[in-house]
N, C-alpha and C positions, 0 to 999 in steps of 0.2 A: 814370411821372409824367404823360404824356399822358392817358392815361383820365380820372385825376381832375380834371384841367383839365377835357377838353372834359364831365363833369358838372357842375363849376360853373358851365361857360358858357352849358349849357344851363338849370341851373336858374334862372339869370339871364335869358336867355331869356324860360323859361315866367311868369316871374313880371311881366317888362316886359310879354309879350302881355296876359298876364291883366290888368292895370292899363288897358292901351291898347283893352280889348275888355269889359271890365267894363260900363261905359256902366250905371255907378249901381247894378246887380245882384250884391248881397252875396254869392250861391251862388257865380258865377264867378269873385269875388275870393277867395271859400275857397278854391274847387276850385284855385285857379292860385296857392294862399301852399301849400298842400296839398304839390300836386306839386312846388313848388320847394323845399320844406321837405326832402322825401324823398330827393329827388336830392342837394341839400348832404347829408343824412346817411350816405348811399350814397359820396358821394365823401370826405365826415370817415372814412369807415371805411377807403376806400382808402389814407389817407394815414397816418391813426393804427394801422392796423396792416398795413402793406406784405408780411408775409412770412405766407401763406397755409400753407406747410407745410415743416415740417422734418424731417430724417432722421437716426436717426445706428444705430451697430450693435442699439439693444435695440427700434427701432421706431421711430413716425413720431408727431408731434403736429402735428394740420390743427385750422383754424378752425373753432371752431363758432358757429353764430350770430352775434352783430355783431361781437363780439370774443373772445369764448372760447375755451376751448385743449381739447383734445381729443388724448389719450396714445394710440396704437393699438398694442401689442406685435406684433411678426413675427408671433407664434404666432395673431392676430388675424383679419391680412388673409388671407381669402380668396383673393382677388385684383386685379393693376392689371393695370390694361387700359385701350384710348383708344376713347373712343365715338367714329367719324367718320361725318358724316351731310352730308347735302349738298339745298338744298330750295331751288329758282328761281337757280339757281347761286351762292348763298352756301355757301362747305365750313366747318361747324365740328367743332372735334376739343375733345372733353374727358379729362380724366384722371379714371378712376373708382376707386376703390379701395374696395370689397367688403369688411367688414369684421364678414357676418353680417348681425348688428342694423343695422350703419348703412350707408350709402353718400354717400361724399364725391366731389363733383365738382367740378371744377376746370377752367377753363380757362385762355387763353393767356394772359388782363389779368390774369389772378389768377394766374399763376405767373409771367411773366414770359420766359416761353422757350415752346417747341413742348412741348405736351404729351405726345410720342410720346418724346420725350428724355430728358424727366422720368421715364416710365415707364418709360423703358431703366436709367435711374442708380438706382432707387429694387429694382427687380429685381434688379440689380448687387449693391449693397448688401443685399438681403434674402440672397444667395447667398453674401455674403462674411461675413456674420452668423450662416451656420447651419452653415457652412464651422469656422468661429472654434470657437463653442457645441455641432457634433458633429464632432470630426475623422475622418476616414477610420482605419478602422487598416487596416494592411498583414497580410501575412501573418505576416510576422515577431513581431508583434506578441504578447506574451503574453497 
């Protein structure tokens, strides 16, 4: 709930600037209704759909585009993995998930937890799914 605040607050912000610096000049009132237009829609998206991705045994459905849903079967993903990258000492980590054609990334505002956790429980889950869908047989087994 914090993210989409502080992009309100910001596009509130940009838009007070822009009014306070416009100084009669229509371009810089666009440009600064523009950007705060962007940012409220950025953060409408954060709130109207909160839940970027979910799991259950037959696969994962992530967002696509502003609000879309996107179904990815097990048999799909390639793989999840966490991109960690680190540039003027900021560390970011995303969740990527390889699904061929697409690749979905995710990070922490957008999941809501460490994305390296996500990637643990989502593996988990893929292992107790194929577990389920191809059981082991034994020797015994006819």
């Amino acid at each position: 709930m914090k993210l989409p605040v502080a992009k309100i607050i910001g596009a509130a912000t940009v838009l007070a600037a822009g009014l306070l610096l416009a100084d009669g000049d229509q371009v810089r009132l666009a440009l600064a209704v523009l950007a705060a237009a962007s940012m409220t829609g950025w953060a409408l998206r954060d709130l109207l759909v909160p839940v970027r991705i979910t799991a259950g045994p037959d696969g994962i459905t992530v967002v696509a585009g502003f609000a879309g849903r996107r179904r990815l079967g097990w048999g799909q993903i390639e793989a999840i993995t966490v991109d960690r990258r680190g540039h003027r000492g900021v560390r970011t980590e995303l969740l990527e998930i390889d699904a061929g054609e697409s690749l979905h990334l995710l990070g922490r505002g957008e999941l809501g937890t460490d994305p390296a956790e996500v990637a643990a429980a989502l593996r988990a889950l893929h292992s107790c799914s194929e577990e389920v869908s191809h059981p082991r047989r034994s020797r015994d087994d006819p």
